[in-house]
Structure formats: C-alpha cells, structure tokens
N, C-alpha and C positions, 0 to 999 in steps of 0.2 A: 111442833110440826116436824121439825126435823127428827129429833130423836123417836117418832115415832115411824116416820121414812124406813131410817137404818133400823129400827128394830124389825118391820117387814121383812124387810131386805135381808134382816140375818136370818129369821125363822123360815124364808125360803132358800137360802143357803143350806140350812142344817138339815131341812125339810130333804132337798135335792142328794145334800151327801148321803143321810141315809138309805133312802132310795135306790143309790147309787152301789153303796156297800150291801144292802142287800139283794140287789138281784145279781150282784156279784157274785154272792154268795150260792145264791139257789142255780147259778150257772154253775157255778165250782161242783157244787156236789151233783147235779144231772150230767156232768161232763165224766166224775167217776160214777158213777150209775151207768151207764152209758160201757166205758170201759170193762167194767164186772161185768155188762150182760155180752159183750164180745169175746171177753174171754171164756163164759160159760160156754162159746159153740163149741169146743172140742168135746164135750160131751151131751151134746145135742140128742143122739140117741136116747138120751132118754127123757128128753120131751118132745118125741115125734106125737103122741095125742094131742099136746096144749098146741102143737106148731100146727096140724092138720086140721084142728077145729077154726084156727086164728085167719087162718088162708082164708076157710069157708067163707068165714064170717066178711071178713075184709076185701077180699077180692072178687065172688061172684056174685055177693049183692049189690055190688056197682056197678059192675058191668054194664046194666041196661040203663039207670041213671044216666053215667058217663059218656054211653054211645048217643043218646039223646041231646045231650048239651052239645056235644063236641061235633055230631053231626048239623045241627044248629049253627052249631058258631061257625063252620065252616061254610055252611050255606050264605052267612051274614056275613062273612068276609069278603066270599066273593060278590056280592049284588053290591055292595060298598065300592070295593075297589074297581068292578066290572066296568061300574057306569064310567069312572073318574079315567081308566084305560081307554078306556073306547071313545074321548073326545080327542086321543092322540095317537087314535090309530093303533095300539100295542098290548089291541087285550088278548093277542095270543100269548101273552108272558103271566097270564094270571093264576094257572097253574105253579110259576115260580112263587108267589108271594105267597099265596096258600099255603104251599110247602112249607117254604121257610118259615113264616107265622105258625105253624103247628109243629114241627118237629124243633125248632128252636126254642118256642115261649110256649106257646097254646096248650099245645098238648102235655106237658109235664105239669101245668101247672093247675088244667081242670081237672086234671086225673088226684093232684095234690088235695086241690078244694073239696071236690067230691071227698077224696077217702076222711079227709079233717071230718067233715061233715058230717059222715054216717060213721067213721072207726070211731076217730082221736078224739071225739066227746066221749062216745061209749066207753071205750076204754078208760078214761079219768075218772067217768062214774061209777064204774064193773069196780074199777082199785079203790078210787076212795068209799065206795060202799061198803068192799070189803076190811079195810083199815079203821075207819070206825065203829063197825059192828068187831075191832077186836080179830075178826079171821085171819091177818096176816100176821098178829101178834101169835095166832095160833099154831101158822106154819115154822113160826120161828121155834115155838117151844117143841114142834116135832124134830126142830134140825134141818127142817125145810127152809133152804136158801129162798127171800121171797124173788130176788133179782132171776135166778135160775128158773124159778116157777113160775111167774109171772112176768118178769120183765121181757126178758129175754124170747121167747116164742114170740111174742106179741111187735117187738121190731124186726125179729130176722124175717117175718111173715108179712111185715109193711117192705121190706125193702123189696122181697119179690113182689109182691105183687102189684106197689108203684111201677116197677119196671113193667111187667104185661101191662097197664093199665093205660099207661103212655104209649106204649107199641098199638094198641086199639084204638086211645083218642086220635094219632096219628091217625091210621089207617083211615077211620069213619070221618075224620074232618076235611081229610081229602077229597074223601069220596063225596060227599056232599057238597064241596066247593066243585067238583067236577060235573056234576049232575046240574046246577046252579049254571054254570061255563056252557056246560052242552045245550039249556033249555030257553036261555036268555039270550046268551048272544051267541049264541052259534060255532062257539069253540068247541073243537072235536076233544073225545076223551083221550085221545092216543097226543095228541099237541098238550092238550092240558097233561098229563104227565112227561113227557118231552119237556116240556119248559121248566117243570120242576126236578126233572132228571138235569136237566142242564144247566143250574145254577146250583144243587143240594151236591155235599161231598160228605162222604161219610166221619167228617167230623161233624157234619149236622144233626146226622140219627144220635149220634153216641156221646154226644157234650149233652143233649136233650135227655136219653136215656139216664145219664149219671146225675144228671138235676133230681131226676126223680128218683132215683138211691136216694140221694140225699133229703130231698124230702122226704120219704119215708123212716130214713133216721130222725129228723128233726120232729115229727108228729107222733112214733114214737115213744121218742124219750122224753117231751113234753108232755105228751098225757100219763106214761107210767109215773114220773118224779110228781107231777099234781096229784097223782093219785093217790101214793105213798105218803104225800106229805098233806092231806086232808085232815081235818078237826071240826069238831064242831057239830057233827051230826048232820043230818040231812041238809042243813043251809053250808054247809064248809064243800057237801057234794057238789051244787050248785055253785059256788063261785068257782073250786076247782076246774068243774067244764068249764065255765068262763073263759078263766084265764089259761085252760090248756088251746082253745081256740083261739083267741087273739096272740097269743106269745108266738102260738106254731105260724100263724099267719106275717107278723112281723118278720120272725126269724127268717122264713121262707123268704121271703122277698127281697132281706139284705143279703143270704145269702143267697139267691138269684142273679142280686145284680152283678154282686161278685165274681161267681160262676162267670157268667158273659161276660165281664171284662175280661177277664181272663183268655177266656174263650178267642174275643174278635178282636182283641191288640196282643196280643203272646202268641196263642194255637196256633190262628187261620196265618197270619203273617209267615210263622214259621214253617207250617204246611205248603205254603200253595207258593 
C-alpha cells in the first residue's frame, strides 16, 4: 500500500516536472520568436500588404462584435450598481464606476476576448495549416524569413488595433451606462460624465490603453509559435487552436493582474 502511495506520488512528480520544463520551453522559444518579429520592424516596408490585410482582418470585423458586448456590459453595469447606489442616496457617482470599470479592466479586456476569439484562433489555424501542408517549409527554401512574413505583420497589426479596439469599448460602454443612468434613475448625461471626469486621471485611459498593447502582443505570439509548431495534420490544427486560446487567455490574466498591481500600489501612489 505504501509503496504503491510513493510510487503515485512520484509519477506525479516527474509527471509535474516535465510539464513544467516543457512549457518552459515552448515559453523560451515564443519569447525569441517574439524578439525576431520586433526586430524585423525596421524593415517593415516591406510587409506593408501582409500588415494592411492583417489590420483588415483583425480590427474591422470586430468592431461591431465588440461595440455590442461592451455597449451591453456597460448598460449591465450600471442597472447593477444603479439600484445598490440609489438605496444610499449617491447614484450620481455611477458615471464614476462605469468609467473606471471600463477604462481600467472592461474595456481592454473584451476588446482582448473578442480579438482571441475571432483573430488569435484564426491565425494558429491560417499557420498551422500552412506548416503542415509544408508551405512555410516552402518559404524557407525561397529565403523567405517565415517570422518576417508571417509573424511579424500579424502582431504589429494586433498591437494597433487592440489599442483602437479599447479606445471604442471604452467610448461605447460608457455611453451605454449613461443611457441606462439617464432612463432609469434619472442621472443626467452631463453628471454622469462629471463623476467619471472627476474620479478618472489619465493614468486610467493609458495603464488600460497599454493592457491592451500588451494583450495584443500576447495573442499574437501565442497563436503565431502554435501555429509554427503544429504536426499532425488536420487534428495537430485543431489542438493548436485550442491551446493558442486557453494559453492567451491564462497568460492575459496573470499578466493583467500584474499590470494593476503595479498600476494601483507603485503608478497612482506616486502620481497623485
């Protein structure tokens, strides 16, 4: 009984450490992946087609997605908070909570979810489809960097257009916690942003802004490195999406929390 204990106990050991050393690993080498496609920007010029198609793809088909949720969740924010303000008298401050709830967390992070959603699957599928049928084996034998042709456009094109993407959910989740404020309980539009002008400092637009840089690095370079390192043929496609969506989803959120620590015991202290 016992010796069959410790032997569990040790096959989830070795189990754990490798695990552990491999996704060490596949972190190591996306982290230079990652590196090579930043340093290809000095010669960006000459993947302004893969970077103008990549925008396309990425940033206007979400648009109305994204405005939809985030107009949503802003409306749901405030009938939540509205009621719970207003048994203490202080639901003219629910344009501050709004605010802050979207341009701090909300808004970087449905703009994040959304693009995962509709890019960073697409793109691990787009690579590993093209890595198993052999086509980036092909670019190599032209002298075609795949990092340069492929990597590269496809992050510097999430980084912008997280950045717009969060500047909208922002906008639209306001507006619809405002709309919500002015129909329900009778908070004017001009107080409802008043209260959110007079709690937000612009370390709020722009800690939230660079969340979603970052996220858009991290979605990325998790689905190009899944894409690249696909096998297996059409089922290797399939898990790669898999795992390019739950890893970017993990990743995002440790480094979220991160972010905001940072943020509200270092920034604001030494700002304000």
């Amino acid at each position: 009984m016992i010796v069959a204990v410790l032997a569990a106990t040790g096959r989830t050991v070795i189990t754990a450490r490798q695990w552990c050393l491999a996704t060490a690993a596949e972190t190591g080498a996306a982290l230079i992946m990652l590196a090579r496609a930043l340093a290809y920007t000095r010669a960006i010029g000459r993947s302004l087609p893969q970077l103008r198609r990549q925008l396309d793809e990425a940033g206007f088909g979400s648009i109305v997605v994204l405005s939809l949720i985030a107009g949503l969740t802003g409306m749901i924010v405030a009938v939540q908070t509205g009621s719970a303000l207003q048994q203490f008298g202080v639901v003219d401050t629910l344009g501050a909570i709004v605010g802050a709830t979207f341009t701090r967390e909300m808004g970087p992070l449905w703009a994040a979810v959304i693009v995962l959603a509709r890019v960073g699957a697409s793109m691990a599928a787009e690579i590993g489809t093209m890595t198993v049928n052999e086509e980036v084996d092909a670019l190599r034998a032209m002298s075609i960097d795949p990092v340069r042709y492929l990597v590269m456009p496809r992050i510097i094109s999430l980084m912008v257009i997280m950045v717009l993407l969060t500047s909208i959910a922002d906008f639209v989740g306001m507006a619809g916690g405002a709309l919500v404020a002015k129909q329900m309980y009778g908070v004017p539009v001009r107080t409802f942003m008043d209260s959110a002008q007079g709690l937000l400092i612009g370390l709020d637009i722009w800690a939230g802004l660079f969340k979603s840089l970052v996220f858009g690095v991290i979605i990325g370079t998790i689905a190009c490195d899944r894409g690249l390192n696909t096998t297996n043929g059409a089922e290797g496609v399939g898990r790669s999406t898999t795992a390019t969506v739950v890893r970017a989803l993990v990743f995002m959120l440790v480094v979220n929390y991160v972010l905001s620590t940072v943020t509200e015991k270092v920034l604001r202290p030494w700002l304000t």
